[in-house]
SELOTI-82463 format. One record per residue (C-alpha): x, y negated, z. Coordinates in steps of 0.2 Angstrom, whole numbers, plus 5000, padded with zeros to 4 digits. Example, Ala and Ser with C-alpha at 12.3 -4.5 7.8 and 13.67 -1.06 7.14 Angstrom:
SELOTI-82463
506250225039;506850055036;
end
This chain:
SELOTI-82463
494245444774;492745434784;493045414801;491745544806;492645674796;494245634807;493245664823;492745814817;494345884810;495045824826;493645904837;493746074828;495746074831;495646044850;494546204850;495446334842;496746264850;496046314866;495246464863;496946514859;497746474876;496346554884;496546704875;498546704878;498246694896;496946854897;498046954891;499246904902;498246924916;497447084913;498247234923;499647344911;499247534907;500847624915;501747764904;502447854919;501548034921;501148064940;502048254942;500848384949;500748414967;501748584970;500648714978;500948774995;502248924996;501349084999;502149195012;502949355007;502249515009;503249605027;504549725023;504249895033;505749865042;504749745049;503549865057;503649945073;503550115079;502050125088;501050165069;502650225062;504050345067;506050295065;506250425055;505050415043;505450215040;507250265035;506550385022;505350265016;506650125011;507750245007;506550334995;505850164988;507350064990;506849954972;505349904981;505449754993;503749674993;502749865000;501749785016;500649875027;498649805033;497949915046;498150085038;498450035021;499850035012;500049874999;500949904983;500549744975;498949594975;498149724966;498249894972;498449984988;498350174994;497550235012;498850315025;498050485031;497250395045;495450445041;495950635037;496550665056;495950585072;497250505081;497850615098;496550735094;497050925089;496051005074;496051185069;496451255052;496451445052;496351585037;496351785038;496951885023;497652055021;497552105041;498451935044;497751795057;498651605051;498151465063;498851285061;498451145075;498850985068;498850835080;499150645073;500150555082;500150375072;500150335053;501650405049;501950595060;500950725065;501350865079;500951065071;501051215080;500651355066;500551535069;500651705059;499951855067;499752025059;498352105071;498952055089;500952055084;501551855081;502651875067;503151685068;502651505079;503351365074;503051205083;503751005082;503650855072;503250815052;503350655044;502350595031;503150615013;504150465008;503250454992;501350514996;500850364986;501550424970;502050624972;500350694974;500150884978;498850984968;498751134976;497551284972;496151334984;496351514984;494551544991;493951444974;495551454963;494951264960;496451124965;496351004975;497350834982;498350814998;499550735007;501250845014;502150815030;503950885030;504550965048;505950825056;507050955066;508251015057;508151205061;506451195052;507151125037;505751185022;504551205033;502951075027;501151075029;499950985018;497950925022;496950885008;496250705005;494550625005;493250765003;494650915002;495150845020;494451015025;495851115018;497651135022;499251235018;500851315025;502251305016;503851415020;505251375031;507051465032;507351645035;506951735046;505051635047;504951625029;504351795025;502851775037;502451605026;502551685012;500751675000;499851605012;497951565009;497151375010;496651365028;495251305035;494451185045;493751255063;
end
């Protein structure tokens, strides 16, 4: 054999033999892909909504806490923002803030039949309102009622749609129930938004009821 050949044959071996080991150590330098999966970042907690037992009386009266956990005990997230009340992320209804003036009396008053009715409703916070109403047939005062009503437990949900019996049209409201118990019954209502010109009388026990008896809407002075 020539001996060319063999130093070509040899020459060609050394090479492959070394690209080989080059190749070998590449790979065995090169940096692994890892398999592990990084886990997500948890997101901060977002604090929960206050509970209104949390709130304090100077927007709210006692009384009228008690009834509103008692009346929407199943509910835990309700939280309150200036005067709105916050039923969920998505939805929220207004306390009759913007109906009444705070600490400022306004006048409703109706005549019908010979008889004067006059209601003085004074706001006191979000929550309570101070009334004194009065039924006069002529001069003669056939009933004054004064004191506290809260507002209803459930104004967010148990609308009332009373008739205006000047228009015989309805119209919205909100109904504060009297607090003292020797005026248990007794209840006015003032109309929402654009009606907030209207309000009503409602009843009482005997002997006052008969004088709140039919009364027509009343009136903003």
């Amino acid at each position: 054999m020539p001996t060319s050949f063999l130093r070509f044959f040899g020459l060609t071996t050394f090479l492959l033999a070394a690209a080989c080991t080059s190749n070998k150590n590449l790979e065995q330098d090169s940096p692994q892909v890892s398999a592990e999966v990084v886990a997500p970042t948890r997101p901060a907690a977002r604090p929960k909504p206050r509970r209104l037992a949390q709130l304090d009386t100077t927007h709210f009266s006692p009384q009228f806490i008690r009834s509103f956990q008692e009346a929407n005990k199943a509910e835990t997230s309700f939280d309150v923002h200036g005067g709105w009340l916050l039923l969920s992320p998505t939805d929220s209804v207004a306390f009759p803030v913007a109906e009444l003036p705070a600490n400022a009396p306004v006048v409703y008053a109706a005549t019908d039949k010979g008889r004067t009715y006059r209601l003085t409703l004074t706001r006191r916070n979000y929550s309570t309102v101070h009334y004194v109403a009065e039924a006069r047939q002529g001069s003669k005062l056939l009933s004054r009622q004064t004191g506290l009503a809260d507002l209803n437990p459930s104004f967010f949900a148990d609308i009332e749609i009373p008739k205006d019996s000047e228009t015989g049209l309805p119209y919205s409201g909100y109904e504060f129930q009297a607090t003292a118990p020797q005026q248990q019954g007794f209840a006015v209502l003032i109309g929402r938004s654009q009606d907030a010109d209207k309000a009503q009388v409602y009843g009482g026990t005997q002997p006052q009821q008969s004088a709140w008896h039919n009364v027509p809407t009343l009136r903003r002075q």
